[in-house]
mmCIF file of the C-alpha atoms, coordinates in Angstrom:
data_MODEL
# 
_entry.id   MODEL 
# 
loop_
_atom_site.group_PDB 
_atom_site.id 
_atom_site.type_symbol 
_atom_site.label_atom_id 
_atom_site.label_alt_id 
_atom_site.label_comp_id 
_atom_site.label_asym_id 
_atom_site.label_entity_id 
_atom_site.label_seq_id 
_atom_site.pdbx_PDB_ins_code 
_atom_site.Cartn_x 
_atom_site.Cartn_y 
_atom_site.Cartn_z 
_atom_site.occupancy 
_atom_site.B_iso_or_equiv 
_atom_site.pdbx_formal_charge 
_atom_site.auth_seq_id 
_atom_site.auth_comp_id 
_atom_site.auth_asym_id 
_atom_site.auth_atom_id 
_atom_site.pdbx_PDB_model_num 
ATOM 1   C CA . UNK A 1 1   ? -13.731 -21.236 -17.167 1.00 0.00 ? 1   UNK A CA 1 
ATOM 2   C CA . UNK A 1 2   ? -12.968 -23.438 -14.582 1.00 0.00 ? 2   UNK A CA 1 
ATOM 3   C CA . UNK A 1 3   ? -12.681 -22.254 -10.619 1.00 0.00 ? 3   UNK A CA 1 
ATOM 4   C CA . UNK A 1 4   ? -8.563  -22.773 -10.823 1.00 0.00 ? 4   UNK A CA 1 
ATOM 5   C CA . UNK A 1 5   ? -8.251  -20.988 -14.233 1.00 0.00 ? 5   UNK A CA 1 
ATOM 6   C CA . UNK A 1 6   ? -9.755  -18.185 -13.231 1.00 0.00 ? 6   UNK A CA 1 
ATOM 7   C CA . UNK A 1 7   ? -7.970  -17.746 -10.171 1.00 0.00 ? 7   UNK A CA 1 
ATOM 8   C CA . UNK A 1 8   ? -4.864  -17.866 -11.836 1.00 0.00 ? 8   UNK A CA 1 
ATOM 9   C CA . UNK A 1 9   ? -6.446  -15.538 -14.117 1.00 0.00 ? 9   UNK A CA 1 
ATOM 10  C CA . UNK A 1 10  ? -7.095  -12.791 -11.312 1.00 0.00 ? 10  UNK A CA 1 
ATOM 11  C CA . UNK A 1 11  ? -4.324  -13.051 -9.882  1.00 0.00 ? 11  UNK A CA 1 
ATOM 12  C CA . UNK A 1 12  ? -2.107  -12.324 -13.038 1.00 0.00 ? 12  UNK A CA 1 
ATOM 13  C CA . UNK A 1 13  ? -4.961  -9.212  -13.742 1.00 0.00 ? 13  UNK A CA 1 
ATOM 14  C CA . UNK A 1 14  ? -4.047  -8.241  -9.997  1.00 0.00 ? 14  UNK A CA 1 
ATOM 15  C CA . UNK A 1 15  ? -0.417  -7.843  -10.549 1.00 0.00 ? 15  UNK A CA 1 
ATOM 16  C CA . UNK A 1 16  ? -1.056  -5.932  -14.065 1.00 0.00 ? 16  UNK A CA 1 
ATOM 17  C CA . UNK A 1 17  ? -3.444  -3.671  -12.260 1.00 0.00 ? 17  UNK A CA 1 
ATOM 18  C CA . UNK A 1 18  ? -0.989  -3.134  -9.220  1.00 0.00 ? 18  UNK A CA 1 
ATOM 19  C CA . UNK A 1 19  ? 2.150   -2.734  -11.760 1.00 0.00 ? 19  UNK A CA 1 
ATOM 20  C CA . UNK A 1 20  ? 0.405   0.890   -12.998 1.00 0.00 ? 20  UNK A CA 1 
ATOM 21  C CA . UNK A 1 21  ? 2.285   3.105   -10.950 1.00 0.00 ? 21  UNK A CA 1 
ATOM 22  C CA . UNK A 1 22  ? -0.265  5.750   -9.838  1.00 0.00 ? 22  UNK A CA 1 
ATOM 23  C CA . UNK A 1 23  ? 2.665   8.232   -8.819  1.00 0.00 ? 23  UNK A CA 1 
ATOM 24  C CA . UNK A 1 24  ? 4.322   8.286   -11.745 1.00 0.00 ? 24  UNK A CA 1 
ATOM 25  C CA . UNK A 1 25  ? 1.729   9.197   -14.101 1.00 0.00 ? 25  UNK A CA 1 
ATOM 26  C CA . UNK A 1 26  ? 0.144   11.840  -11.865 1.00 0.00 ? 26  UNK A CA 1 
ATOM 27  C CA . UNK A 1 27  ? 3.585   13.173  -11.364 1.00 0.00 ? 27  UNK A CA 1 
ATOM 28  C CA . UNK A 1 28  ? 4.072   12.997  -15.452 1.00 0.00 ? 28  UNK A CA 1 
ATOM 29  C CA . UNK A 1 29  ? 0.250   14.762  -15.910 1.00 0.00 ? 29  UNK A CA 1 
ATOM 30  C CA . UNK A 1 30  ? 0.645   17.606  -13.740 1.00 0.00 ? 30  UNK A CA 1 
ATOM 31  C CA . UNK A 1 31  ? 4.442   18.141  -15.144 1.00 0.00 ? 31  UNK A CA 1 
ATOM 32  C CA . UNK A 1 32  ? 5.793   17.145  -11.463 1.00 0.00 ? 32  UNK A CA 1 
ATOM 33  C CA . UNK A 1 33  ? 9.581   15.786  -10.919 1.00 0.00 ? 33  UNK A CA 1 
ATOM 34  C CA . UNK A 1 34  ? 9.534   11.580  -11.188 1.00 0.00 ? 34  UNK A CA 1 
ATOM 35  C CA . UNK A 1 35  ? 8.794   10.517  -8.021  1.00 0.00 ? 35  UNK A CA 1 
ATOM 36  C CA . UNK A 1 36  ? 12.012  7.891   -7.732  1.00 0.00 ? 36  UNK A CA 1 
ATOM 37  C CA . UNK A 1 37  ? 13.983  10.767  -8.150  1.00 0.00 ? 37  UNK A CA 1 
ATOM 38  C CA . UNK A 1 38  ? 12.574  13.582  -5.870  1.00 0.00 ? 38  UNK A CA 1 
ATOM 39  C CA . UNK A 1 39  ? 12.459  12.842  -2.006  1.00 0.00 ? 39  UNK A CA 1 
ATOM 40  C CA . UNK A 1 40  ? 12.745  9.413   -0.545  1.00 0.00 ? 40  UNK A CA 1 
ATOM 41  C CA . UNK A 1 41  ? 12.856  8.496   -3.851  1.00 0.00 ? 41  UNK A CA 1 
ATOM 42  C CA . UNK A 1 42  ? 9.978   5.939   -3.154  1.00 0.00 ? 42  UNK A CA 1 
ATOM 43  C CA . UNK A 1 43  ? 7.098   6.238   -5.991  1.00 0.00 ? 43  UNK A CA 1 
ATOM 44  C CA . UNK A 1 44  ? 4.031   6.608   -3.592  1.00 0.00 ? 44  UNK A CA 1 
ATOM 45  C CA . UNK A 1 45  ? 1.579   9.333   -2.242  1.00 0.00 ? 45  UNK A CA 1 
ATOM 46  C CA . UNK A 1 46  ? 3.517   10.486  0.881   1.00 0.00 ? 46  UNK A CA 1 
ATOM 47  C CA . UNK A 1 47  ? 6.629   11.139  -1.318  1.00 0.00 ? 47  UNK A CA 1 
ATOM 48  C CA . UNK A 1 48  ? 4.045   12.740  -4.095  1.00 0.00 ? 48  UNK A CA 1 
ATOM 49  C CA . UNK A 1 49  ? 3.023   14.948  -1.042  1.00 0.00 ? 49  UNK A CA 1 
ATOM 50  C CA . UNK A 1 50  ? 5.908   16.407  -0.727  1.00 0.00 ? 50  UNK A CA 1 
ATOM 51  C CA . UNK A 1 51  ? 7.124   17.304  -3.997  1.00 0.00 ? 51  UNK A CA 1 
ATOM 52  C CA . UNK A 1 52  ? 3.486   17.929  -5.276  1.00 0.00 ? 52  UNK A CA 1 
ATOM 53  C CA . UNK A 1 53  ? 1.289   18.864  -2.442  1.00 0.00 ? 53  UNK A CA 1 
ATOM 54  C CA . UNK A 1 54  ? -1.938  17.622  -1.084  1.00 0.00 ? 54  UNK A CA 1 
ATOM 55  C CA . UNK A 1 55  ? -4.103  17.297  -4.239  1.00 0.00 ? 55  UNK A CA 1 
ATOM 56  C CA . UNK A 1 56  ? -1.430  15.168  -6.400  1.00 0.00 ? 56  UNK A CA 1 
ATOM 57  C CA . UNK A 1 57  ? -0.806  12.881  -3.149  1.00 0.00 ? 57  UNK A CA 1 
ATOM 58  C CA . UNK A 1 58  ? -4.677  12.308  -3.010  1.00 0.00 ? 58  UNK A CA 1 
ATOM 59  C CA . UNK A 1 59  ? -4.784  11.150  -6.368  1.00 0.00 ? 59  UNK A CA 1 
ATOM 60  C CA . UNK A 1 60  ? -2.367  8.400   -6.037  1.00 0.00 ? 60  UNK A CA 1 
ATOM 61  C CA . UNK A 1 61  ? -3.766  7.715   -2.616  1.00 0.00 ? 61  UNK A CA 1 
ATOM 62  C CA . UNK A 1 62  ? -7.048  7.235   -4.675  1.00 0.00 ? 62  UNK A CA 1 
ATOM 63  C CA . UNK A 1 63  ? -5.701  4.994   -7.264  1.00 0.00 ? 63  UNK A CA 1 
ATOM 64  C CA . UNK A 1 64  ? -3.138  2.948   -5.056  1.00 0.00 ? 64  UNK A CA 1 
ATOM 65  C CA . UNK A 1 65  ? -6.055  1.665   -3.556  1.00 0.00 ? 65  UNK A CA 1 
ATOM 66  C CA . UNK A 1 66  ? -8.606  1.969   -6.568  1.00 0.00 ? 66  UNK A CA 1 
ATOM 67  C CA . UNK A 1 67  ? -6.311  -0.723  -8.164  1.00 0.00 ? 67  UNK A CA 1 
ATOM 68  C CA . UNK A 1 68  ? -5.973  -2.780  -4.732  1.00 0.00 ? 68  UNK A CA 1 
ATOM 69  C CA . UNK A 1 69  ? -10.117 -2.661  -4.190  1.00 0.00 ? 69  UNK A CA 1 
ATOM 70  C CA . UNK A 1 70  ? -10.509 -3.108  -7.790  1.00 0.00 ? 70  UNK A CA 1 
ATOM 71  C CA . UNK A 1 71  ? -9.628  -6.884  -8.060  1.00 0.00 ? 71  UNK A CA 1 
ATOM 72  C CA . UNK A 1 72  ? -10.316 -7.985  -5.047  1.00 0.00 ? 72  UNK A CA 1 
ATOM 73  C CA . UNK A 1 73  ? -14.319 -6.664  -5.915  1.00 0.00 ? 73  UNK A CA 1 
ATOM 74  C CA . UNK A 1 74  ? -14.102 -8.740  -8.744  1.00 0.00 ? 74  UNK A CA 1 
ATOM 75  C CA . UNK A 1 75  ? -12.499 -11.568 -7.708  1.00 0.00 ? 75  UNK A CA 1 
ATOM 76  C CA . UNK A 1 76  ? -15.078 -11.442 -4.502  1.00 0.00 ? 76  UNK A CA 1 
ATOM 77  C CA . UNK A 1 77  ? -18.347 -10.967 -7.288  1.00 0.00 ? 77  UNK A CA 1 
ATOM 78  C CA . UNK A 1 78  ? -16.988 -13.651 -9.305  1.00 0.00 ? 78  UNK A CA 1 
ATOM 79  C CA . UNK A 1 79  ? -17.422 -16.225 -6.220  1.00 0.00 ? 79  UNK A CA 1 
ATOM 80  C CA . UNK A 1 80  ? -13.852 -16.160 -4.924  1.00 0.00 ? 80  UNK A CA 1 
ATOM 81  C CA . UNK A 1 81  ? -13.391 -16.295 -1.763  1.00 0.00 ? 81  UNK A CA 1 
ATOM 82  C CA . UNK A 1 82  ? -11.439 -17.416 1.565   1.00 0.00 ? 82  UNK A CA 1 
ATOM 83  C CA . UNK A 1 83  ? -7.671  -17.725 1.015   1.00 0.00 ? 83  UNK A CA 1 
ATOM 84  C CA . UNK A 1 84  ? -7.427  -17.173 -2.899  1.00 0.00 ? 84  UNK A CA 1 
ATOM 85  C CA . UNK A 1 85  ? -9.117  -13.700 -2.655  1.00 0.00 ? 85  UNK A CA 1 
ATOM 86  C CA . UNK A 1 86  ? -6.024  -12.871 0.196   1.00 0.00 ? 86  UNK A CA 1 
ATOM 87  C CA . UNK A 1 87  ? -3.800  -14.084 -2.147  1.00 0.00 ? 87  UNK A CA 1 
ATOM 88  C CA . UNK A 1 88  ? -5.564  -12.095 -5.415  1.00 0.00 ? 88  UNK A CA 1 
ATOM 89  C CA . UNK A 1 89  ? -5.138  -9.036  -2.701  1.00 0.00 ? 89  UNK A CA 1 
ATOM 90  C CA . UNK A 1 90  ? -1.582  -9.521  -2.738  1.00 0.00 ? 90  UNK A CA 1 
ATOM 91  C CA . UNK A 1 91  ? -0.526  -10.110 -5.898  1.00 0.00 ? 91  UNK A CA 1 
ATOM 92  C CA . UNK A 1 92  ? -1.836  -6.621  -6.382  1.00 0.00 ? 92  UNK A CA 1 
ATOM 93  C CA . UNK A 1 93  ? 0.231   -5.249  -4.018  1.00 0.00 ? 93  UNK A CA 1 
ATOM 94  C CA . UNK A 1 94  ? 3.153   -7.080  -5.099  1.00 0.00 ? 94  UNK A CA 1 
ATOM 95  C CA . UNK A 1 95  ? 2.364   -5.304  -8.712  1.00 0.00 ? 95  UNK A CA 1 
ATOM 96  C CA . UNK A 1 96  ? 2.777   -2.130  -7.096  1.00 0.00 ? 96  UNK A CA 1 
ATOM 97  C CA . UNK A 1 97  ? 5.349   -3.071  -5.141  1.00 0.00 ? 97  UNK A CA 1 
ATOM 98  C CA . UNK A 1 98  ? 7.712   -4.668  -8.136  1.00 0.00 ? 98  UNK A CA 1 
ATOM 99  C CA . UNK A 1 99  ? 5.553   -2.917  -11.178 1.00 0.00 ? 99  UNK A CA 1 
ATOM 100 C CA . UNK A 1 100 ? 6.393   -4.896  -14.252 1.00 0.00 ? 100 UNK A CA 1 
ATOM 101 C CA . UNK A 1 101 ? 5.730   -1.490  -16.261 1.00 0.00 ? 101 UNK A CA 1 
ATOM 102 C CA . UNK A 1 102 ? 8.650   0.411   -14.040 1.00 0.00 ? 102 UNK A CA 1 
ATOM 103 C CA . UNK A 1 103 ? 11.860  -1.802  -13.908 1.00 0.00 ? 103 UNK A CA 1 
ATOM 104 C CA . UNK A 1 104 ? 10.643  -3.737  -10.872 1.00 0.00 ? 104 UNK A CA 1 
ATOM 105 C CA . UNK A 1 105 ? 10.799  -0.765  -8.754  1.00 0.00 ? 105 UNK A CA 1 
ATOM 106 C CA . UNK A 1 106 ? 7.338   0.511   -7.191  1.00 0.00 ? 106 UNK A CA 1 
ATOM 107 C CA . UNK A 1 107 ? 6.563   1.355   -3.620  1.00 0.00 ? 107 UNK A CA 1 
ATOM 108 C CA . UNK A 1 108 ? 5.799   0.933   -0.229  1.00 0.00 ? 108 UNK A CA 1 
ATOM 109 C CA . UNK A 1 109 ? 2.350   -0.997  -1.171  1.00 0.00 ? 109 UNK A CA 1 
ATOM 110 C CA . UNK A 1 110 ? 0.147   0.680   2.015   1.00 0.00 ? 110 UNK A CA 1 
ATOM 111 C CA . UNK A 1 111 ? -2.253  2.504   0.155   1.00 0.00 ? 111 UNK A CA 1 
ATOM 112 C CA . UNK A 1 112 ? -3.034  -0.832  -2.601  1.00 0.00 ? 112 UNK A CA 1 
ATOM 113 C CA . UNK A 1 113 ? -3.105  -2.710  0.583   1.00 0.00 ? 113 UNK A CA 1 
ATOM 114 C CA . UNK A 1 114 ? -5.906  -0.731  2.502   1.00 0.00 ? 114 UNK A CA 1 
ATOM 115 C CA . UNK A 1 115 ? -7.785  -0.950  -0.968  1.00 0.00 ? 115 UNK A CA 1 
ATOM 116 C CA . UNK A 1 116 ? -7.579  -4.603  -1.235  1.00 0.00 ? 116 UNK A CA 1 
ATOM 117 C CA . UNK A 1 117 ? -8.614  -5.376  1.863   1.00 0.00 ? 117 UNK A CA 1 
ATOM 118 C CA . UNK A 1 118 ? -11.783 -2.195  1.534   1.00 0.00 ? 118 UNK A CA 1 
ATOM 119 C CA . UNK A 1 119 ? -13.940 -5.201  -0.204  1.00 0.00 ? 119 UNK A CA 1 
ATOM 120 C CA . UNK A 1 120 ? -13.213 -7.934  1.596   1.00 0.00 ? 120 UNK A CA 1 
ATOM 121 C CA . UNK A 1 121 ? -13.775 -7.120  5.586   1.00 0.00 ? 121 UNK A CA 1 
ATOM 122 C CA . UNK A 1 122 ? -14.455 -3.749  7.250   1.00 0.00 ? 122 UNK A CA 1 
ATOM 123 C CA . UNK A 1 123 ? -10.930 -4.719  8.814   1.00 0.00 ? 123 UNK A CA 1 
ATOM 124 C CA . UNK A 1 124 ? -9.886  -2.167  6.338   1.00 0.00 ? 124 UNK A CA 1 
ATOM 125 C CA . UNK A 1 125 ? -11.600 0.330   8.452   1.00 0.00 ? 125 UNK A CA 1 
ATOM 126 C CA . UNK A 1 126 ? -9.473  -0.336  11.999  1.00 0.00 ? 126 UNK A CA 1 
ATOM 127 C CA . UNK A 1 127 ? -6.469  0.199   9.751   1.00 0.00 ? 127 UNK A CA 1 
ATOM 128 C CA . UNK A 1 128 ? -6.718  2.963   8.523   1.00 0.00 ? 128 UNK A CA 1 
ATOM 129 C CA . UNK A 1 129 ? -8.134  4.409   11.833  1.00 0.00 ? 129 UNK A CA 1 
ATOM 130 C CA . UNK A 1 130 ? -4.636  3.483   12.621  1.00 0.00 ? 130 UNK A CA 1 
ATOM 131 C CA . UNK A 1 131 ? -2.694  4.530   10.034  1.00 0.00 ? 131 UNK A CA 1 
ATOM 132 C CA . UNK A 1 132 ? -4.380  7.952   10.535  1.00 0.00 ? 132 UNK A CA 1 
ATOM 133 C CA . UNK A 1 133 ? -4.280  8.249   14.105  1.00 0.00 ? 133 UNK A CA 1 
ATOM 134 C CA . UNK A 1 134 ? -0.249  7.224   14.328  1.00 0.00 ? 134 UNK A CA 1 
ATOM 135 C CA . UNK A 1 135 ? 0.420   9.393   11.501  1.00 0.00 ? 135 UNK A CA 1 
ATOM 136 C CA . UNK A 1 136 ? -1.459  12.540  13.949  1.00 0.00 ? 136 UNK A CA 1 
ATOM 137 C CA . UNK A 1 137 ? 0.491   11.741  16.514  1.00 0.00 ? 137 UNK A CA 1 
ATOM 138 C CA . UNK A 1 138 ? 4.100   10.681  15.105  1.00 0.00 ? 138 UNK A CA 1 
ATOM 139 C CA . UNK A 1 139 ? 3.268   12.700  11.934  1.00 0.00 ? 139 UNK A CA 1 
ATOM 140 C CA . UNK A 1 140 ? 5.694   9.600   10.443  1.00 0.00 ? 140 UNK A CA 1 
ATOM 141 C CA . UNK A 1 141 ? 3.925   7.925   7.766   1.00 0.00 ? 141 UNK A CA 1 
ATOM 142 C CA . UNK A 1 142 ? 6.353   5.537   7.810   1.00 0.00 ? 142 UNK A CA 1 
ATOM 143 C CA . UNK A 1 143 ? 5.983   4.334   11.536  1.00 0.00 ? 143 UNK A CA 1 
ATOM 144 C CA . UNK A 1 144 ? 2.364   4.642   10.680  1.00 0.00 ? 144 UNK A CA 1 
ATOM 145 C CA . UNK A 1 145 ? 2.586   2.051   8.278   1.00 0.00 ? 145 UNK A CA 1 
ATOM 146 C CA . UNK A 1 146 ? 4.858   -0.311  10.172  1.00 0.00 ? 146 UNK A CA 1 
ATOM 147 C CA . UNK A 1 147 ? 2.400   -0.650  13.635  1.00 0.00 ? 147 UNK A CA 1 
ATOM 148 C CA . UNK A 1 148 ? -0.280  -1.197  10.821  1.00 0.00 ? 148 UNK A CA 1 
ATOM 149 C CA . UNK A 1 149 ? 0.931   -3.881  9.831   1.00 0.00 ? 149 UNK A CA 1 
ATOM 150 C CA . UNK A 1 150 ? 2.436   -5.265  12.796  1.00 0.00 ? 150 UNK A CA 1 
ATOM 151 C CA . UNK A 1 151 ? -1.448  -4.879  14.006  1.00 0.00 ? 151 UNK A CA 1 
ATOM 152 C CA . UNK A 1 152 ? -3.431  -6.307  10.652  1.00 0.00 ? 152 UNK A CA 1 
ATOM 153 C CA . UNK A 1 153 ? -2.733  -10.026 11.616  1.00 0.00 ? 153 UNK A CA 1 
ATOM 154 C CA . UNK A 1 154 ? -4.540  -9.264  14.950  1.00 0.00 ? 154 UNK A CA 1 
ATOM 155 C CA . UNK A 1 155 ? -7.109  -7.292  13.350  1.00 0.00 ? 155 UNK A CA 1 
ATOM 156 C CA . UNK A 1 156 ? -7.743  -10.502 11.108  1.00 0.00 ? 156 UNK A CA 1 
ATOM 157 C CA . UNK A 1 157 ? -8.091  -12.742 13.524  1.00 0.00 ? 157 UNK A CA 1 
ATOM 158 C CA . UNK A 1 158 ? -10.590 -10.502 15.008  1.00 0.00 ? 158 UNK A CA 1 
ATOM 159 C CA . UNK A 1 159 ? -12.751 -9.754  12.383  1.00 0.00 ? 159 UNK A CA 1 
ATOM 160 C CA . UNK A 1 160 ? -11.847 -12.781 9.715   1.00 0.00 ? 160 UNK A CA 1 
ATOM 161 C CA . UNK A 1 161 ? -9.592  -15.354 10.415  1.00 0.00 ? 161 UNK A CA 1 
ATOM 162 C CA . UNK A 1 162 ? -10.000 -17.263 6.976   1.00 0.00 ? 162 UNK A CA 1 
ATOM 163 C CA . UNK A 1 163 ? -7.409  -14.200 5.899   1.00 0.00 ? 163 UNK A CA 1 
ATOM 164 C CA . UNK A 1 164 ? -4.690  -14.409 8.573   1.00 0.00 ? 164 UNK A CA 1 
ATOM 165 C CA . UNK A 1 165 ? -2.121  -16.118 5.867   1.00 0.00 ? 165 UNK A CA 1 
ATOM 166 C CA . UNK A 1 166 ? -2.277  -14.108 3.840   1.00 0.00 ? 166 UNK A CA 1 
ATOM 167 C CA . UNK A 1 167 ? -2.462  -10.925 5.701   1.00 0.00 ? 167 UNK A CA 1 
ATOM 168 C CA . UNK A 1 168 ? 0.315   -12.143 7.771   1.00 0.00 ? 168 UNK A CA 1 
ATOM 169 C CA . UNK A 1 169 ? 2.045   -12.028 4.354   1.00 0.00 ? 169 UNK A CA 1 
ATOM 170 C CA . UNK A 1 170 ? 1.699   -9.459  3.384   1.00 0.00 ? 170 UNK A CA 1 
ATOM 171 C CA . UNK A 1 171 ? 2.299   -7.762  6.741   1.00 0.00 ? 171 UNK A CA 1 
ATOM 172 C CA . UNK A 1 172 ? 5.501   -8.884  6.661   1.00 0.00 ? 172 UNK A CA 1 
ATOM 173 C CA . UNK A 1 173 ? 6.412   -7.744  2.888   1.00 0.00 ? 173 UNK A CA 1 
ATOM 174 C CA . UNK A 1 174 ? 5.690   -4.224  3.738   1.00 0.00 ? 174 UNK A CA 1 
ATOM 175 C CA . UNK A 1 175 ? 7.527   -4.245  7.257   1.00 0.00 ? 175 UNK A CA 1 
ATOM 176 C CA . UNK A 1 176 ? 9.964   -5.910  4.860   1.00 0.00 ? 176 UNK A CA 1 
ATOM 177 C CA . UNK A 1 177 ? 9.667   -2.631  1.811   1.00 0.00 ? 177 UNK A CA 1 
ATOM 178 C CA . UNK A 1 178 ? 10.180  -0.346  5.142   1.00 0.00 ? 178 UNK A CA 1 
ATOM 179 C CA . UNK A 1 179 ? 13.695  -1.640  6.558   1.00 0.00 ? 179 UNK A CA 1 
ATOM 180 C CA . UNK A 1 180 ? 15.336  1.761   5.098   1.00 0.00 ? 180 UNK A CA 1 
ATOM 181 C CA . UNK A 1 181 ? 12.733  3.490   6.977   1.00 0.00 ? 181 UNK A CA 1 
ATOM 182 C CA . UNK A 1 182 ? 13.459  1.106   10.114  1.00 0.00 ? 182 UNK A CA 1 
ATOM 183 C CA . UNK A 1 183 ? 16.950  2.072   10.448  1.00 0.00 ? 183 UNK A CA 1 
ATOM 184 C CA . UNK A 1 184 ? 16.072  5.893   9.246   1.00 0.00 ? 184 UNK A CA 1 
ATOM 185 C CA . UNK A 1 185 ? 13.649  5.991   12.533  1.00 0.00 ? 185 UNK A CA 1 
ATOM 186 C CA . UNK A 1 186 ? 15.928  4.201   14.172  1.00 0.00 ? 186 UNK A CA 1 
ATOM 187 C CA . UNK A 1 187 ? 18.741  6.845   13.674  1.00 0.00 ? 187 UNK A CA 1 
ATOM 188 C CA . UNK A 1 188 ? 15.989  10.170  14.064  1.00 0.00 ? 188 UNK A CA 1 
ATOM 189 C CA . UNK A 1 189 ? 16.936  10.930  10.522  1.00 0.00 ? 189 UNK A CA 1 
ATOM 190 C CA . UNK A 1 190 ? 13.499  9.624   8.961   1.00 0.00 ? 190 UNK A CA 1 
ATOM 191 C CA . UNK A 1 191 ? 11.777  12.652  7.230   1.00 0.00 ? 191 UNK A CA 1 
ATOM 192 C CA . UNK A 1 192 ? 8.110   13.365  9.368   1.00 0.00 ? 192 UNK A CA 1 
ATOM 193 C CA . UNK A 1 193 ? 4.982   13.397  6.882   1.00 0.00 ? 193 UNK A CA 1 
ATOM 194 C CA . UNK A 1 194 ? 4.358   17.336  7.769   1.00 0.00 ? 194 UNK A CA 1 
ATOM 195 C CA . UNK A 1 195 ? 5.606   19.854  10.241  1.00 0.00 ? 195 UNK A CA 1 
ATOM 196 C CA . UNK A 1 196 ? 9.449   18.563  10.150  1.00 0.00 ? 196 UNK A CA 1 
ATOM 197 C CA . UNK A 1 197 ? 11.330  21.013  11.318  1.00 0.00 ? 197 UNK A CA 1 
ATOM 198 C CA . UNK A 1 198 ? 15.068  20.664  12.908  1.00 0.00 ? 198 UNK A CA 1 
ATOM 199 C CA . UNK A 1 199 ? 15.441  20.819  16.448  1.00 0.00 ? 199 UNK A CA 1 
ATOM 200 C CA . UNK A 1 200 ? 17.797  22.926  18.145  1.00 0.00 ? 200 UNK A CA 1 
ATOM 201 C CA . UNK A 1 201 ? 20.635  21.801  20.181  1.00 0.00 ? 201 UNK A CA 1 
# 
């Protein structure tokens, strides 16, 4: 198979891969409420946690990102590299994000993110530091997410710069998936990941 077949090849097994929707079929196993109906509505772990508790959530936390690392180790083995393994990343992501399998409607696309990138530079590491440290303090997943990705260009450059397109891509597609959440924070009215409670006037 030649170099631009198979690219084309992993990228199309990428989006496949990505368009499983982890949160829907651990929600349908353990007999839990559809995710895009329960919630925010948004089929991904930090919905999962809430309707399901921790162990369902880190399930599709596992698999979001067991289907993000999964082609991008492939692709990577296979002697793909530089710019086509980004874009292999992403067209995982954008399988989660607009599943094939689930109308077009997935989610957020942080978790298959952070697994895509796990394989191809220990950026992955400094973001989820991140994620995990502005989730402690803001306890807002959401806001978590969004100064991840505002940061993973910079992180790039840092510690691989052959990335930075598409990084910067796909940066921008989930600030892009989070504009409800934007204007939610925005407002105060965006749910926190744990300890919400109403504050008293």
């Amino acid at each position: 198979m030649s170099s631009a077949l198979l690219i084309i090849a992993m990228i199309i097994v990428a989006y496949l891969l990505g368009s499983i929707s982890s949160a829907i079929l651990v929600c349908r196993l353990k007999g839990l409420p559809d995710p895009r109906s329960q919630g925010s509505k948004n089929p991904g772990a930090t919905n999962v946690l809430r309707i399901g508790g921790v162990w369902a959530a880190g399930l599709v936390f596992f698999f979001d990102m067991l289907k993000g690392a999964l082609p991008a180790y492939v692709a990577y083995i296979m002697g793909i590299h530089g710019f086509w393994l980004g874009i292999i990343a992403i067209s995982a992501c954008i399988g989660h994000m607009y599943p094939i399998f689930f109308q077009f409607k997935g989610g957020k696309g942080v978790a298959t993110a952070l697994g895509a990138m796990a394989p191809i530079s220990y950026m992955a590491v400094s973001l989820m530091g991140t994620w995990l440290l502005v989730v402690l303090v803001s306890r807002y997943s959401s806001l978590a997410a969004i100064i991840t990705s505002l940061l993973a260009p910079f992180y790039t450059l840092w510690f691989d710069d052959r990335f930075i397109l598409p990084v910067s891509m796909l940066s921008a597609l989930i600030i892009l998936r989070h504009k409800d959440n934007i204007l939610r924070l925005y407002r105060r009215e965006e749910p926190k990941m744990f300890g919400n409670k109403k504050r008293r006037h």
